[in-house]
Structure formats: C-alpha cells, structure tokens
C-alpha positions in Angstrom: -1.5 71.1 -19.0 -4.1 69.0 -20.5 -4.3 69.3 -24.4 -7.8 68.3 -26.0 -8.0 65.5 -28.5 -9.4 66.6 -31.3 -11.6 63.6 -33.1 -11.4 63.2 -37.1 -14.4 62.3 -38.4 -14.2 59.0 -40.5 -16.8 60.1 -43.3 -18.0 63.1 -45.0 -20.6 65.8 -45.4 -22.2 64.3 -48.6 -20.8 60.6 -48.3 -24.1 57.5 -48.3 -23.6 55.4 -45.2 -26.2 53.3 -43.1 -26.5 52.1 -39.5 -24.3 49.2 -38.3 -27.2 47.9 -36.2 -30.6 49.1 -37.6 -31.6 48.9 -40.9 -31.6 52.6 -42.1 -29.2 54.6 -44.4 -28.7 58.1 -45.5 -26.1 60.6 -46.8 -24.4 63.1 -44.5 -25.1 66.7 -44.3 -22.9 68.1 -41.2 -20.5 66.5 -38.8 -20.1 67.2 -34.6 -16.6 65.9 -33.8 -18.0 65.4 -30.4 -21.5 64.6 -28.9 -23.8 68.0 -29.5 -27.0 66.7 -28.2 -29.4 67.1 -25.0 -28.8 64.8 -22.2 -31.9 63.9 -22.6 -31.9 62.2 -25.8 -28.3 60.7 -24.9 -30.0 59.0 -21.6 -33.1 57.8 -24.3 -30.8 55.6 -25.7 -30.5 51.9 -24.0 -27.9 51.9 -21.9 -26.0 48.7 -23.5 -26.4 50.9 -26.2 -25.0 54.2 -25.9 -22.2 55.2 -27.9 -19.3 56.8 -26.5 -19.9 61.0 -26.3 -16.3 61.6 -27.4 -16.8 60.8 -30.8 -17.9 62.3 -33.9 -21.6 62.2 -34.7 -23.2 62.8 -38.0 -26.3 64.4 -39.0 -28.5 62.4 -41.3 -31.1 62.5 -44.0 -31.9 59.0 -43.4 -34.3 56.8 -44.9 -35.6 52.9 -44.2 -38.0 51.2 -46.5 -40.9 52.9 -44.9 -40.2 56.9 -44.1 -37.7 59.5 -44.1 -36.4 61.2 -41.4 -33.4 63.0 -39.9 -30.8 61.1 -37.5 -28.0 61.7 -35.6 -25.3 59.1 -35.0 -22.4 58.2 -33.5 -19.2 57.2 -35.9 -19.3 54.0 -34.3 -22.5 52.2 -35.4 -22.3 53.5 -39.2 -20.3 52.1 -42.0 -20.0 53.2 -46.1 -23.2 52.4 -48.1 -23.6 51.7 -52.1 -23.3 55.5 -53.3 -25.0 54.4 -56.7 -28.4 53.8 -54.8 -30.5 57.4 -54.4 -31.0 58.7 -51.1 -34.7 59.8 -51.6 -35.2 62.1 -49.0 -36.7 65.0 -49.6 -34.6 67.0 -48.3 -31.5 65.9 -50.4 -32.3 68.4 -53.4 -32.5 71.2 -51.2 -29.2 70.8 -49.0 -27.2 69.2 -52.1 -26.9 70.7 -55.5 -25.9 67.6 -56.6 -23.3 64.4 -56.9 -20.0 64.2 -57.9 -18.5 60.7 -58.3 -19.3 58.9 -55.1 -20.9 62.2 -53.0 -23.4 64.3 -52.5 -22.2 68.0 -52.6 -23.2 71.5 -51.2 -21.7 74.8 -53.0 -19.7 75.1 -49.7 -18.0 71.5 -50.2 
C-alpha cells in the first residue's frame, strides 16, 4: 500500500516573502501543498527552471519596483522578507484586515 506524503508548507497565509531568483516580493494569501496549476503554464517555465510539482506553492500578491501583480510559486525559490516594509498591493486591504506582529491576517486566520 502506498501512503501519500503530505508536504508542510514552510510559510504562511499572511507571512512577507520574495523570490529567491527574481527580484519581486509579496505576502501570502493561500497555500497548494502540491502543484495546482495548468500544464500549460508549468511547461512555460524554462526547463532548467522548473520547480519540482510535489511541493507546496504559494499564491502571491506580489509586487517589484514597477507593478503589482499576483504570482504563484514554488516553496523552493522564495525565502522570508523584511515584514516592517508594506506590501502595496492593492489587493492587500481587501484580503487582509490587517497585521499582527510580523503578518498579515484574514478573519479566518
């Protein structure tokens, strides 16, 4: 019988991180604990590239010094940002009521 590994995601709805590679950052607003995207935009992503599907991935309200945008990224290419610097996305004061210490929160967190 084969049991399935259930991943544990590293960070937190609400917690500021940026990329490892690319220079963007944002705060966290939900969490698949495996890939959840179209093949598609998995086989858009250079091959030397691509992360590993059986991960957790993070939805982002992400931000570089130019636009906002949303993102979704693998555990592996993003690490803890400063939580003292905004995220000015737009969206941020209508998914999060507000911050508590270091994170964002939602009522349901």
């Amino acid at each position: 019988m084969l049991e399935k590994k259930l991943n544990k995601a590293k960070f937190s709805i609400g917690e500021v991180v940026r990329h490892r590679l690319f220079n963007f950052r944002g705060v966290i607003y939900d969490v698949d604990f495996q890939f959840n995207n179209s093949e598609e935009w998995y086989q858009s992503i250079p091959k030397a590239a691509r992360p590993r599907k059986d991960q957790p991935f993070y939805h982002l309200l992400a931000e570089n010094d130019e636009i906002t945008y949303e993102a979704y990224v693998s555990e592996q290419n993003l690490v803890g940002d400063d939580p003292n610097e905004p995220v000015r996305h737009p969206l941020v004061n209508e998914i999060f009521k507000g911050k508590r210490g270091n994170l964002y929160f939602k009522p349901s967190n």
